[in-house]
mmCIF file as gemmi writes it, N, C-alpha and C atoms, coordinates in Angstrom:
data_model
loop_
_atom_site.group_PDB
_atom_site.id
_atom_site.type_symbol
_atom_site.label_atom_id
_atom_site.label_alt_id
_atom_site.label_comp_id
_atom_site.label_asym_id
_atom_site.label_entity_id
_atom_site.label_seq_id
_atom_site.pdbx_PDB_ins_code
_atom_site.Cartn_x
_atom_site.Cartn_y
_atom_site.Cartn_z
_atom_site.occupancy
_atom_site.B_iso_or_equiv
_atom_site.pdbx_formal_charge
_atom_site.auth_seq_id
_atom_site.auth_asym_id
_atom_site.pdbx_PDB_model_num
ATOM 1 N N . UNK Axp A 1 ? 34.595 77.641 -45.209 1 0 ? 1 A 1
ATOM 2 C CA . UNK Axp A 1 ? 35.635 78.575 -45.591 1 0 ? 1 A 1
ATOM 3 C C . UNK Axp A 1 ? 36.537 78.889 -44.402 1 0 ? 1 A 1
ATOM 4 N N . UNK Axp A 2 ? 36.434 78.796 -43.153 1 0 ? 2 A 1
ATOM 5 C CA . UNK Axp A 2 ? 37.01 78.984 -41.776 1 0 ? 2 A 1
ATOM 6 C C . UNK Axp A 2 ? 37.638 78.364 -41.887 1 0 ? 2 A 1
ATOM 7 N N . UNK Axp A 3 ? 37.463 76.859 -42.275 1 0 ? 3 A 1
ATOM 8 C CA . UNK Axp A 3 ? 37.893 75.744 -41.981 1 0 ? 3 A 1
ATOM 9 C C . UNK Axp A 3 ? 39.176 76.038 -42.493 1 0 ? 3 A 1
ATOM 10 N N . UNK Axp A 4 ? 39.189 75.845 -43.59 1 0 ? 4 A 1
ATOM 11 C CA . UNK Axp A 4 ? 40.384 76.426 -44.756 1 0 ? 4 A 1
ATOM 12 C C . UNK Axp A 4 ? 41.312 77.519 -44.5 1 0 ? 4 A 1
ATOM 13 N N . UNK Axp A 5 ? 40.727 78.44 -43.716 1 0 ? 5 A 1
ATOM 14 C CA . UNK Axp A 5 ? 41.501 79.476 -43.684 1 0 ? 5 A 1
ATOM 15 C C . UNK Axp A 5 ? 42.051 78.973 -42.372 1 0 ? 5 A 1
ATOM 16 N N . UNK Axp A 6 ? 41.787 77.793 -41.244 1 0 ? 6 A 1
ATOM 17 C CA . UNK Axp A 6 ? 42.524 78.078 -40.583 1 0 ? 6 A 1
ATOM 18 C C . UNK Axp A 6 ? 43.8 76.824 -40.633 1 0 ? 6 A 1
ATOM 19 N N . UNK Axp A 7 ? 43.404 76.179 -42.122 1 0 ? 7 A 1
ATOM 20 C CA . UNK Axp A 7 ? 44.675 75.313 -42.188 1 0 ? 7 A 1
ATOM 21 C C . UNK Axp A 7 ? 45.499 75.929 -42.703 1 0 ? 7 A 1
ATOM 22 N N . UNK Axp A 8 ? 45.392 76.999 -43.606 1 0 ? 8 A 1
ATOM 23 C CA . UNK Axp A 8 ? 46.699 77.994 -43.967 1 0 ? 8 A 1
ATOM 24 C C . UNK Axp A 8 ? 47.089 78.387 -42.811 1 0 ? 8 A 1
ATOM 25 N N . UNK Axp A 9 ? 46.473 79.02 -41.87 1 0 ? 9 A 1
ATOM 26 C CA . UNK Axp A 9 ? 47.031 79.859 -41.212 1 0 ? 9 A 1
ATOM 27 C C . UNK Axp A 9 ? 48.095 78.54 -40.276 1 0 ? 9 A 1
ATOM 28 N N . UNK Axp A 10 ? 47.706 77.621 -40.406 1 0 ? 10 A 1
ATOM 29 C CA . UNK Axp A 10 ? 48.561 76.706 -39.742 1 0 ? 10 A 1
ATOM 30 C C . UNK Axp A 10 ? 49.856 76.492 -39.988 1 0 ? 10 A 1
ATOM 31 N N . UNK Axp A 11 ? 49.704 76.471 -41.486 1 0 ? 11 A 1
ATOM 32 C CA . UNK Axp A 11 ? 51.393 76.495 -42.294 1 0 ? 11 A 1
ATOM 33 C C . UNK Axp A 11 ? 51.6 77.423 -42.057 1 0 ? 11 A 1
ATOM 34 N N . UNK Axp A 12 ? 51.147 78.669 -42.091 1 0 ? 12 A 1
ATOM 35 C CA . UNK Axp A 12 ? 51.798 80.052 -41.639 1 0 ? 12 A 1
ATOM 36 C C . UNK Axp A 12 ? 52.319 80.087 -40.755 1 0 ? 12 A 1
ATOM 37 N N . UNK Axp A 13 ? 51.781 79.319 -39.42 1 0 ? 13 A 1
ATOM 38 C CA . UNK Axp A 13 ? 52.178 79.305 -38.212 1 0 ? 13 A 1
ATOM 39 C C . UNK Axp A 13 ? 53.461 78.393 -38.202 1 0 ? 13 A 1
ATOM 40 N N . UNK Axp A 14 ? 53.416 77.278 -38.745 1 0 ? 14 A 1
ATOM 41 C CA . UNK Axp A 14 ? 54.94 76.539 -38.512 1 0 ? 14 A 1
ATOM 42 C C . UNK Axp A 14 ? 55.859 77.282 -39.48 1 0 ? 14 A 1
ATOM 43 N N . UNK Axp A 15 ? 55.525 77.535 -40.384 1 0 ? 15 A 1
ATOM 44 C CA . UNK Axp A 15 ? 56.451 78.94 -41.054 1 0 ? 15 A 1
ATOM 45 C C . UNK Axp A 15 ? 57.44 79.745 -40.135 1 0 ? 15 A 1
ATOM 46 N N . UNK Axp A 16 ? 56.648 80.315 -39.421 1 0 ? 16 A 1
ATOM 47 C CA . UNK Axp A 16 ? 57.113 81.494 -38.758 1 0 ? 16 A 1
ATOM 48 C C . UNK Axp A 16 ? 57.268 80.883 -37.772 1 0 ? 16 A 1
ATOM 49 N N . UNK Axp A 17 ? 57.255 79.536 -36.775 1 0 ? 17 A 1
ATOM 50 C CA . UNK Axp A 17 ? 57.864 78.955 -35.986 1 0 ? 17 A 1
ATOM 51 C C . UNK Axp A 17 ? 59.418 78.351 -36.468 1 0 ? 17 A 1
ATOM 52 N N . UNK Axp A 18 ? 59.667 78.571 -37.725 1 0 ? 18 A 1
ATOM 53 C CA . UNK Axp A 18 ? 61.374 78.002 -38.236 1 0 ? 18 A 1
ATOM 54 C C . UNK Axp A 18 ? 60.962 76.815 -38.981 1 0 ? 18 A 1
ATOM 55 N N . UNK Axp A 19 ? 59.599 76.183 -39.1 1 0 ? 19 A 1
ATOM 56 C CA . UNK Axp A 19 ? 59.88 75.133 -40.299 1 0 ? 19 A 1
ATOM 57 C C . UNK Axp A 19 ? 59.402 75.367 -41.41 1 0 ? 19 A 1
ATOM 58 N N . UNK Axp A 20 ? 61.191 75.997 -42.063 1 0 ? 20 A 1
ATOM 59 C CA . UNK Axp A 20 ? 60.515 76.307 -43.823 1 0 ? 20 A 1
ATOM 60 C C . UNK Axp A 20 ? 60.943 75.473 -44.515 1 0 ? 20 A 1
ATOM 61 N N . UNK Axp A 21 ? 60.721 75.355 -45.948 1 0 ? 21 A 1
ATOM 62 C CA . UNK Axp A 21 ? 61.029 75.252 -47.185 1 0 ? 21 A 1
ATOM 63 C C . UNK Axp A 21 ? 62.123 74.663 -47.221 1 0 ? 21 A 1
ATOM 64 N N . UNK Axp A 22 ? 63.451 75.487 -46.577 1 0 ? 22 A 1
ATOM 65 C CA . UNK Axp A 22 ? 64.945 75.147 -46.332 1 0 ? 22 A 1
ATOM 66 C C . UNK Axp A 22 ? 65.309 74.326 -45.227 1 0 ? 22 A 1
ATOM 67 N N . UNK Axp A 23 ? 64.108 74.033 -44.474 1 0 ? 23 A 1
ATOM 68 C CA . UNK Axp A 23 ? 64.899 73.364 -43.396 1 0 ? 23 A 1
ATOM 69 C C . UNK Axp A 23 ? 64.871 73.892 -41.952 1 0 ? 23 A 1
ATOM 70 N N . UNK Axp A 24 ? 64.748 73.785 -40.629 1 0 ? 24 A 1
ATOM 71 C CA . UNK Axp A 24 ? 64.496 74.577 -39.129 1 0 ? 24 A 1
ATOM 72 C C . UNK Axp A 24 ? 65.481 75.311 -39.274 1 0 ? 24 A 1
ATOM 73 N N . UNK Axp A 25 ? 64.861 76.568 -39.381 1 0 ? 25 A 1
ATOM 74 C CA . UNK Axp A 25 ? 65.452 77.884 -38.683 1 0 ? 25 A 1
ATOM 75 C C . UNK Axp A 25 ? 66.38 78.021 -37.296 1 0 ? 25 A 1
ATOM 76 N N . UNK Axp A 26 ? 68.162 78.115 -37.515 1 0 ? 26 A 1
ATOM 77 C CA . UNK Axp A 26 ? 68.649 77.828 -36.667 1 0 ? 26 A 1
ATOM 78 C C . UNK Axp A 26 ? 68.373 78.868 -35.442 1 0 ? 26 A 1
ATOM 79 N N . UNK Axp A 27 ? 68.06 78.871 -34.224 1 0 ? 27 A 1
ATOM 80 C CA . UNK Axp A 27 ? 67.949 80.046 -33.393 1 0 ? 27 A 1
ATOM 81 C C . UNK Axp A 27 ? 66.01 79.98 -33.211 1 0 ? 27 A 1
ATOM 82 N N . UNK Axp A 28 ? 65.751 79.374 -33.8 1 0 ? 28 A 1
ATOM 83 C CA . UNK Axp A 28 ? 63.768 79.587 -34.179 1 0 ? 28 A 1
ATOM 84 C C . UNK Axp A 28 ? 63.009 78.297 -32.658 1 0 ? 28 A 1
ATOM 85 N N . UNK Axp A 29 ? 61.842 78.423 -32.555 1 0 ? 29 A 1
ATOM 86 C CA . UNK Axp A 29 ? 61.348 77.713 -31.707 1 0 ? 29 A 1
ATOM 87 C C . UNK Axp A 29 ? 60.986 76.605 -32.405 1 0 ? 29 A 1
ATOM 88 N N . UNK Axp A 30 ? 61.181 75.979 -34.058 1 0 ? 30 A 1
ATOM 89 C CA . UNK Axp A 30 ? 61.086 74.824 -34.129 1 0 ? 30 A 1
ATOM 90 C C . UNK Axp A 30 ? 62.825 74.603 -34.084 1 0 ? 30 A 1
ATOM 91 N N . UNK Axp A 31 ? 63.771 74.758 -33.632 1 0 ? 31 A 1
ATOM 92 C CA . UNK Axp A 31 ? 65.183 74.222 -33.125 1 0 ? 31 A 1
ATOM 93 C C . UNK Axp A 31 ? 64.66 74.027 -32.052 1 0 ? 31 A 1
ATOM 94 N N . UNK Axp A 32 ? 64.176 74.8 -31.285 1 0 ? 32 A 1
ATOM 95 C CA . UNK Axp A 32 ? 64.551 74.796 -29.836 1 0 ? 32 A 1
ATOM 96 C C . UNK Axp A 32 ? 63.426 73.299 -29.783 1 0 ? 32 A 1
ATOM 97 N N . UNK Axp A 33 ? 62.397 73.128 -30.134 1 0 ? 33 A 1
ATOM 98 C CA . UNK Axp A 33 ? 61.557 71.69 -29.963 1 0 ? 33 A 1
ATOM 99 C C . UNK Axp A 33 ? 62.333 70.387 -30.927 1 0 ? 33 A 1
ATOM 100 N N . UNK Axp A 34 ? 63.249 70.704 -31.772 1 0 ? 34 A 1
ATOM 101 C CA . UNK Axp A 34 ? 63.964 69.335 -32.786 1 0 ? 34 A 1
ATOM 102 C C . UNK Axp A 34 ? 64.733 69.301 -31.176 1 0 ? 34 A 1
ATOM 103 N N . UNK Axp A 35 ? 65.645 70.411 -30.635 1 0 ? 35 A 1
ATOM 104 C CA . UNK Axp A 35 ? 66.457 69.663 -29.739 1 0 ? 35 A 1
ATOM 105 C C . UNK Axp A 35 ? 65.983 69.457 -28.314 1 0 ? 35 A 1
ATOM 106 N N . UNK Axp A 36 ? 65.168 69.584 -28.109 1 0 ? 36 A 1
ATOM 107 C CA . UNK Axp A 36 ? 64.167 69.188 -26.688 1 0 ? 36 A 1
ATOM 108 C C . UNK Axp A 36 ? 63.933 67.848 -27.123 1 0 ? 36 A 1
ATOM 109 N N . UNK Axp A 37 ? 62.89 67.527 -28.416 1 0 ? 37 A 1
ATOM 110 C CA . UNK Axp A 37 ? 62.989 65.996 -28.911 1 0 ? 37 A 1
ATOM 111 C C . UNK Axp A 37 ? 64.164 65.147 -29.269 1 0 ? 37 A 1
ATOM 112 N N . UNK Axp A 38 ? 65.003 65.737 -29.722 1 0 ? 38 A 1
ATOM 113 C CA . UNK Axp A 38 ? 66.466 64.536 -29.769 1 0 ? 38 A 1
ATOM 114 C C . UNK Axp A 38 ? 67.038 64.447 -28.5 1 0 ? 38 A 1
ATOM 115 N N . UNK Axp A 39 ? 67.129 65.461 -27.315 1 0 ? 39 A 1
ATOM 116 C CA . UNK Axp A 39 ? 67.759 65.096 -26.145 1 0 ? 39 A 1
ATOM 117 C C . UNK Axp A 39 ? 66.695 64.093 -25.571 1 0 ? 39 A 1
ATOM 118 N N . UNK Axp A 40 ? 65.429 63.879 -25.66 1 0 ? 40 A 1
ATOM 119 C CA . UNK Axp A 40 ? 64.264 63.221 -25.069 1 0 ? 40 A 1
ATOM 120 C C . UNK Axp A 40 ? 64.86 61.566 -25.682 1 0 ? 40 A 1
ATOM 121 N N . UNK Axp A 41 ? 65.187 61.937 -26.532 1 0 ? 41 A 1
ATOM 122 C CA . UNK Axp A 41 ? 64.798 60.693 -27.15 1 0 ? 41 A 1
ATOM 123 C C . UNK Axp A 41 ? 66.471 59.697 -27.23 1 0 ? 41 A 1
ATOM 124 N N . UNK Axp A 42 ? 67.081 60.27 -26.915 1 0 ? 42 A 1
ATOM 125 C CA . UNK Axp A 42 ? 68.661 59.985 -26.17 1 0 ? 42 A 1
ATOM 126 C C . UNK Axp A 42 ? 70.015 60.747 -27.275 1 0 ? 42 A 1
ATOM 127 N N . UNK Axp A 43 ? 69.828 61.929 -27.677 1 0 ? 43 A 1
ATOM 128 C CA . UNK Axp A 43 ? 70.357 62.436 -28.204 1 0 ? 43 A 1
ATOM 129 C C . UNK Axp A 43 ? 70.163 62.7 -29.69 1 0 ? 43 A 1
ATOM 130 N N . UNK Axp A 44 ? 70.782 63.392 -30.639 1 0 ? 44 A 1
ATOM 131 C CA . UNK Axp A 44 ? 70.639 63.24 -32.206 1 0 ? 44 A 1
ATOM 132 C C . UNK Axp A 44 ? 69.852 63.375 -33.194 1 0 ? 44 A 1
ATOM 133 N N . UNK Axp A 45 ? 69.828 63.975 -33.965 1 0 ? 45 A 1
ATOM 134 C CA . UNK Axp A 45 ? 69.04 63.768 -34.391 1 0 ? 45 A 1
ATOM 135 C C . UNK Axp A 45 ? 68.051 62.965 -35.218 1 0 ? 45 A 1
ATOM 136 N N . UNK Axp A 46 ? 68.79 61.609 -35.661 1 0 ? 46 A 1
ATOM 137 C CA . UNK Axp A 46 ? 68.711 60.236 -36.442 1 0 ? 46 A 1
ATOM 138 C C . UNK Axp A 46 ? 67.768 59.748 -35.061 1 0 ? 46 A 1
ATOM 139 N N . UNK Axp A 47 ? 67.875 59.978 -33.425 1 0 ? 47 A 1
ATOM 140 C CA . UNK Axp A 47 ? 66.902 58.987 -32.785 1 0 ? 47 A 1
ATOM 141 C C . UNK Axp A 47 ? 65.752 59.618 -32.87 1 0 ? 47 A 1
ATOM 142 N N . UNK Axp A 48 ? 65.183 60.737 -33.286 1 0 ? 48 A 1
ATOM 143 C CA . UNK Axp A 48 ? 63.607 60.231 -33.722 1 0 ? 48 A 1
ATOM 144 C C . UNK Axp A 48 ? 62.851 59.931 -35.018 1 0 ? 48 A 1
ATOM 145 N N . UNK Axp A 49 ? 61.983 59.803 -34.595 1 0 ? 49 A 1
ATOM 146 C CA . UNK Axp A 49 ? 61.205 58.556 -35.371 1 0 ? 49 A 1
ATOM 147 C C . UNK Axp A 49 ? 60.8 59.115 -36.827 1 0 ? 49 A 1
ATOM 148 N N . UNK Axp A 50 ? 60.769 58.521 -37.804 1 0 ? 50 A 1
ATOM 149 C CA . UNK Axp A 50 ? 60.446 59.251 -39.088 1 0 ? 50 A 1
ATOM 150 C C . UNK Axp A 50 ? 58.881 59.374 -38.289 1 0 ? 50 A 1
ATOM 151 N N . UNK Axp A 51 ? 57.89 60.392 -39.001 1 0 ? 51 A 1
ATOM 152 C CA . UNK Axp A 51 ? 56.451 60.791 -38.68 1 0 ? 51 A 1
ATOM 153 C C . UNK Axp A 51 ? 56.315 61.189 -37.578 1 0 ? 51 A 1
ATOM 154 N N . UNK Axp A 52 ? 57.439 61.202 -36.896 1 0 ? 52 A 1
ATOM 155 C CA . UNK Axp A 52 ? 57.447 61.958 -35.192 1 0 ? 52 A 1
ATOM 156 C C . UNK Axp A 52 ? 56.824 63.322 -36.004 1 0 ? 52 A 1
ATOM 157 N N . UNK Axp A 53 ? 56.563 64.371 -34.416 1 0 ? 53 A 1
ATOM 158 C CA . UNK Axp A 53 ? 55.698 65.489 -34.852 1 0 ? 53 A 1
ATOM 159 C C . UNK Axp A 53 ? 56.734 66.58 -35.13 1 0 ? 53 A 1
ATOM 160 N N . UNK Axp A 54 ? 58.079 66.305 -34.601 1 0 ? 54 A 1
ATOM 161 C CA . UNK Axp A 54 ? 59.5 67.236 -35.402 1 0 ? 54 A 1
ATOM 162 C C . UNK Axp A 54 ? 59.044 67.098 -37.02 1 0 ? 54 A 1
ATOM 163 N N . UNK Axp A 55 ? 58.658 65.966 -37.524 1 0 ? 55 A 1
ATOM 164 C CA . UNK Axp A 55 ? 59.151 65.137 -38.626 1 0 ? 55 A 1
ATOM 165 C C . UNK Axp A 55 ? 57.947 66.3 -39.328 1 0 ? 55 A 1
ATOM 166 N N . UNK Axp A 56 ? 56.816 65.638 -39.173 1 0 ? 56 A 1
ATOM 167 C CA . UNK Axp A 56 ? 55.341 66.032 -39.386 1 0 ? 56 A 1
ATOM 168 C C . UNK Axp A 56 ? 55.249 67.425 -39.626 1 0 ? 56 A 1
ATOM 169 N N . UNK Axp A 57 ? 55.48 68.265 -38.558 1 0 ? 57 A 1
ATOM 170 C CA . UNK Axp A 57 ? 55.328 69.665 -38.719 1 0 ? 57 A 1
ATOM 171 C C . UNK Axp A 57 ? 56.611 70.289 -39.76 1 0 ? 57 A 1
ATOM 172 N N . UNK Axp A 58 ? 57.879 69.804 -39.726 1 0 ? 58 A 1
ATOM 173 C CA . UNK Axp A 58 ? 58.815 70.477 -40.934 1 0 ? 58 A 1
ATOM 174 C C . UNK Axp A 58 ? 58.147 69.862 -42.027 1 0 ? 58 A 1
ATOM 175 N N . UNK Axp A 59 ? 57.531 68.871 -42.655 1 0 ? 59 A 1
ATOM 176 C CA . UNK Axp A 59 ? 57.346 68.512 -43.703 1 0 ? 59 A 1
ATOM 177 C C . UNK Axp A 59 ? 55.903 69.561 -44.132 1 0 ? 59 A 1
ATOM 178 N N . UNK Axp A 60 ? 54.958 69.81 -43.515 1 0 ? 60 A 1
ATOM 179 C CA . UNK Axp A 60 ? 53.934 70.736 -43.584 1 0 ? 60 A 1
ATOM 180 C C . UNK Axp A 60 ? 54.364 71.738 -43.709 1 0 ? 60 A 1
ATOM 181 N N . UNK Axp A 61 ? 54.907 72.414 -42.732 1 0 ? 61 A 1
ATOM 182 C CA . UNK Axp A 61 ? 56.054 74.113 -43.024 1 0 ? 61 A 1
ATOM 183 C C . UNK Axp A 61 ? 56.678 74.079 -44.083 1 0 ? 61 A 1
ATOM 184 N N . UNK Axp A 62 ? 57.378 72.915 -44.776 1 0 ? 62 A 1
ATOM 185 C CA . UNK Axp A 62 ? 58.341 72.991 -45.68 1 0 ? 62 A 1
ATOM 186 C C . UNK Axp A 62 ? 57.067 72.498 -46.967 1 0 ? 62 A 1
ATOM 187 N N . UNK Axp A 63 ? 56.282 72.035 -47.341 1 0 ? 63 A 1
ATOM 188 C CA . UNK Axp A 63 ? 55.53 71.823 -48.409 1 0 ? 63 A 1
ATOM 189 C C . UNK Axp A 63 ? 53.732 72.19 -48.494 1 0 ? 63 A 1
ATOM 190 N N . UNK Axp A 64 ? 53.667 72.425 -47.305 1 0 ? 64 A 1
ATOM 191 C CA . UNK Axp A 64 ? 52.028 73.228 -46.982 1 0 ? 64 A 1
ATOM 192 C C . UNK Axp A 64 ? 51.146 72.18 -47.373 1 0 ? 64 A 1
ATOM 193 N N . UNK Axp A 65 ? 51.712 70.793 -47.468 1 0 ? 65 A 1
ATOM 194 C CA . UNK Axp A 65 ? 50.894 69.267 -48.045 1 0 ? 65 A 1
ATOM 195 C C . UNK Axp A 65 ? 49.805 69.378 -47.138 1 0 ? 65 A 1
ATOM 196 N N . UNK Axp A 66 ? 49.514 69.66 -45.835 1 0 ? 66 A 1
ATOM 197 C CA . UNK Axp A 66 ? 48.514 69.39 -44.975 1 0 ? 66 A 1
ATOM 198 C C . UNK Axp A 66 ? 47.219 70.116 -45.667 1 0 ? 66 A 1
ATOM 199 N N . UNK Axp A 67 ? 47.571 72.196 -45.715 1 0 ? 67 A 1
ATOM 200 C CA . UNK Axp A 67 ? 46.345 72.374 -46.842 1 0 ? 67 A 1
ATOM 201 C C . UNK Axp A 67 ? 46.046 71.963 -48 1 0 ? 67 A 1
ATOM 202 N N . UNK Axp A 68 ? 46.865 71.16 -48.467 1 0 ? 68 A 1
ATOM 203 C CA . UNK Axp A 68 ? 46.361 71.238 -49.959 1 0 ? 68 A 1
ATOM 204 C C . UNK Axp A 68 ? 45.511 69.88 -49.44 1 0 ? 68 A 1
ATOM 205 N N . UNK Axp A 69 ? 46.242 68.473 -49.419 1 0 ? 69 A 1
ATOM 206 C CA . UNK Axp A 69 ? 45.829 68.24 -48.892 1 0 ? 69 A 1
ATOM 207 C C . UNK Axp A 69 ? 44.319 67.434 -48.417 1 0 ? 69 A 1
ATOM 208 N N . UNK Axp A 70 ? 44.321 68.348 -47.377 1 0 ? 70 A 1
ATOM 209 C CA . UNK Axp A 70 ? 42.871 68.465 -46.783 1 0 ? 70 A 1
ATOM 210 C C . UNK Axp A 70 ? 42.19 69.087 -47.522 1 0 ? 70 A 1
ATOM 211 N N . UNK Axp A 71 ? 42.257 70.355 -47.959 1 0 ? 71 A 1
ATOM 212 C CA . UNK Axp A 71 ? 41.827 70.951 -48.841 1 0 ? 71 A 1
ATOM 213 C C . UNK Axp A 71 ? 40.361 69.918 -49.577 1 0 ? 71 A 1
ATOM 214 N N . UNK Axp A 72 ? 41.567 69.066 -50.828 1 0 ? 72 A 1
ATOM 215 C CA . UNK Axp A 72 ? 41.036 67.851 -51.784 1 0 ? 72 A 1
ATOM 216 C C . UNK Axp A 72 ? 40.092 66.91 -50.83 1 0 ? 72 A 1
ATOM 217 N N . UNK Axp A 73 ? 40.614 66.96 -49.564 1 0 ? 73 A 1
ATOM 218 C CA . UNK Axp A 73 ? 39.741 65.614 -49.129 1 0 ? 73 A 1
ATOM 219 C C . UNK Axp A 73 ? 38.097 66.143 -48.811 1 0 ? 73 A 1
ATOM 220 N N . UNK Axp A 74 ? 38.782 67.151 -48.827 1 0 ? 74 A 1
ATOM 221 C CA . UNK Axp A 74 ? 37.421 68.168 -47.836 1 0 ? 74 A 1
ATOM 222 C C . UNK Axp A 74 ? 36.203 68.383 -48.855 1 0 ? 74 A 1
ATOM 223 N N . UNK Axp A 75 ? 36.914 68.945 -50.239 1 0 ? 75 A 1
ATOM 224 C CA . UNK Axp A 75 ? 35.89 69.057 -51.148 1 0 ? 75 A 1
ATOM 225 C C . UNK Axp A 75 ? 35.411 68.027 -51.881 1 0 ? 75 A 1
ATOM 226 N N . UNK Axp A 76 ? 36.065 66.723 -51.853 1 0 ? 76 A 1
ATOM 227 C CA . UNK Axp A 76 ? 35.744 65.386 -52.671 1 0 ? 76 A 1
ATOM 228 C C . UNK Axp A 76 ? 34.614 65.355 -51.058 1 0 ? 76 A 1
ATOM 229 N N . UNK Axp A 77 ? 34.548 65.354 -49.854 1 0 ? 77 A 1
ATOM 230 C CA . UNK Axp A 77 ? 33.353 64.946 -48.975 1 0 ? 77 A 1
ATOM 231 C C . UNK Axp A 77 ? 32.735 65.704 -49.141 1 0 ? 77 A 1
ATOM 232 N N . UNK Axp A 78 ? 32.601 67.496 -49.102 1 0 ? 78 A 1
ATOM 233 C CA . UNK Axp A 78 ? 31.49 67.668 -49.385 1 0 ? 78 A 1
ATOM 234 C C . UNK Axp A 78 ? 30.95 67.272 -50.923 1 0 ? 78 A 1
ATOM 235 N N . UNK Axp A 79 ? 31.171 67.273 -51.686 1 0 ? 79 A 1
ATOM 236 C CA . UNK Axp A 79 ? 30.617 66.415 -53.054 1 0 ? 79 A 1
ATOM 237 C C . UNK Axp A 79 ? 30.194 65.399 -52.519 1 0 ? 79 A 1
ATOM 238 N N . UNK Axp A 80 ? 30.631 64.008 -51.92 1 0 ? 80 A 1
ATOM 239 C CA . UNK Axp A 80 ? 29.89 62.77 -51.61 1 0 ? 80 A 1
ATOM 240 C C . UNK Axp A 80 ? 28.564 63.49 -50.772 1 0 ? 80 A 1
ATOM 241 N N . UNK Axp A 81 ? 28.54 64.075 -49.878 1 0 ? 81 A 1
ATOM 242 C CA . UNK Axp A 81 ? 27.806 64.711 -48.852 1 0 ? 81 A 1
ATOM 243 C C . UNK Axp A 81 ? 26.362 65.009 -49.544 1 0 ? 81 A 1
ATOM 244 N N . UNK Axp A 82 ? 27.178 66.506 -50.523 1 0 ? 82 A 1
ATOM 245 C CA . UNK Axp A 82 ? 25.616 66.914 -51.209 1 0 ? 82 A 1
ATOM 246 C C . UNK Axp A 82 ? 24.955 65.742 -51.925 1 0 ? 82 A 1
ATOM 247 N N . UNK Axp A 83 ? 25.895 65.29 -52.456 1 0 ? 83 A 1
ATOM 248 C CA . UNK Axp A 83 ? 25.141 63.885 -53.563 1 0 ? 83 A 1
ATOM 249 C C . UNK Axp A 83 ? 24.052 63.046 -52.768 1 0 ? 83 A 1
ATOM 250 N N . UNK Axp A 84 ? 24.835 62.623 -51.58 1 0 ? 84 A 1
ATOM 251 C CA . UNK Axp A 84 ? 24.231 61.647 -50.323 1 0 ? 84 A 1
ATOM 252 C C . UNK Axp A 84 ? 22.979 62.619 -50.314 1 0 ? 84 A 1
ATOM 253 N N . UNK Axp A 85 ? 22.514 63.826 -50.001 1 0 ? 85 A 1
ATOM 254 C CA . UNK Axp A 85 ? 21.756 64.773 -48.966 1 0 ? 85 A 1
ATOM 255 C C . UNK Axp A 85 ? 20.718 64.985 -50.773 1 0 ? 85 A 1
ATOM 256 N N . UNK Axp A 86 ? 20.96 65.15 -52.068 1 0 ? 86 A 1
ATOM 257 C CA . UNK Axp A 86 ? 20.182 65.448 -53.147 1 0 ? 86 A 1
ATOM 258 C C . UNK Axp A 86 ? 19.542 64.096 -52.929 1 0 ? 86 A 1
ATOM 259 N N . UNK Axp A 87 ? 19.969 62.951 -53.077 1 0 ? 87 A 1
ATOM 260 C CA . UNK Axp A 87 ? 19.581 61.525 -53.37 1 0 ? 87 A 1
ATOM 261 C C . UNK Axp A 87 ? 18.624 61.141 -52.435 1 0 ? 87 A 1
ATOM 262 N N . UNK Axp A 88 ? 18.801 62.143 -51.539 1 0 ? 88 A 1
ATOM 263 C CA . UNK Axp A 88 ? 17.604 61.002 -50.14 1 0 ? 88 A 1
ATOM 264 C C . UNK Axp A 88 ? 16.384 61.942 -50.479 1 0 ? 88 A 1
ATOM 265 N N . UNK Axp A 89 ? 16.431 63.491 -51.115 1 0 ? 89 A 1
ATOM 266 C CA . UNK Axp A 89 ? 15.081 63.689 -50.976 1 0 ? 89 A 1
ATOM 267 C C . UNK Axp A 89 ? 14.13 63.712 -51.917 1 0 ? 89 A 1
């Protein structure tokens, strides 16, 4: 249950770092890291990489896909898990 609560709190956290729903919060500390990464990367914002971690973290802030997610993966393993752990004894 930790576990979980601390992948929400993760989207919460890029939330309230500027990556929402709408897009980086102009003035927010995810601007200030999109333009630290486009000047890194030789300007623009088209030069970084799709799945870069600009990319990664607005898409999580903006759709919370990481908890859900994990969430599913988490409870389809523990199901394989208990099954594995009933079956051996």
């Amino acid at each position: 249950m930790v576990f979980l609560a601390s992948l929400f709190a993760t989207v919460s956290i890029l939330q309230m770092a500027g990556f929402t729903a709408t897009g980086i919060t102009a003035g927010s500390a995810a601007a200030g890291l999109m333009s630290t990464a486009a000047i890194a990367n030789g300007g623009g914002v088209a030069s970084m990489a799709a799945g870069g971690i600009i990319a990664v973290a607005q898409s999580i802030g903006a759709t919370g896909a990481l908890a859900t997610s994990t969430y599913v993966g988490a409870a389809v393993g523990d199901a394989v898990l208990a099954g594995h752990v009933a079956s051996n004894r």
